[in-house]
C-alpha angles and dihedrals in degrees: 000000000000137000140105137300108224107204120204086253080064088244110149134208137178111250125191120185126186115207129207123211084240092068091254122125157184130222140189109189105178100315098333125103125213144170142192150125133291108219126201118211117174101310089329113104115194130182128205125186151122143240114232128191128196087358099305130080116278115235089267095075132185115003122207111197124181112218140213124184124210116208132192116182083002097298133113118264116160134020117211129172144143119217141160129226124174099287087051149253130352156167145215147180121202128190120208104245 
């Protein structure tokens, strides 16, 4: 899955997130590098996860992002979510590649 991050400060990054089948995931936003775990609860999908640099987390901690999925012929297409972290909140659009 790949797209952009768009801050509150309208910055923009390239983010690129590989997903398991497990709900597990990687993630590259700009230069940073994250990981964490997609969670399903009823039809809600949320994802949690941080951005680490250099092996620890990075100051913006631990990200909450709530998902929505976008299907055509009953695949996933699009990945769409808003979230907040501690340096506030964000969105993102990602394209299945």
């Amino acid at each position: 899955w790949r797209g952009f991050a768009i801050l509150t400060s309208g910055n923009q990054a390239t983010l690129q997130v590989d997903v398991m089948p497990d709900g597990s995931y990687t993630s590259q936003w700009g230069s940073s590098m994250g990981k964490g775990v997609i969670k399903k609860a009823g039809d809600k999908l949320t994802a949690e996860g941080h951005l680490v640099s250099g092996g620890s987390p990075a100051v913006a901690g631990v990200g909450t992002s709530q998902l929505t999925v976008t299907t055509k012929d009953g695949k996933p297409q699009k990945i769409s979510g808003e979230g907040r972290d501690q340096q506030g909140p964000y969105s993102f659009d990602l394209t299945k590649q």
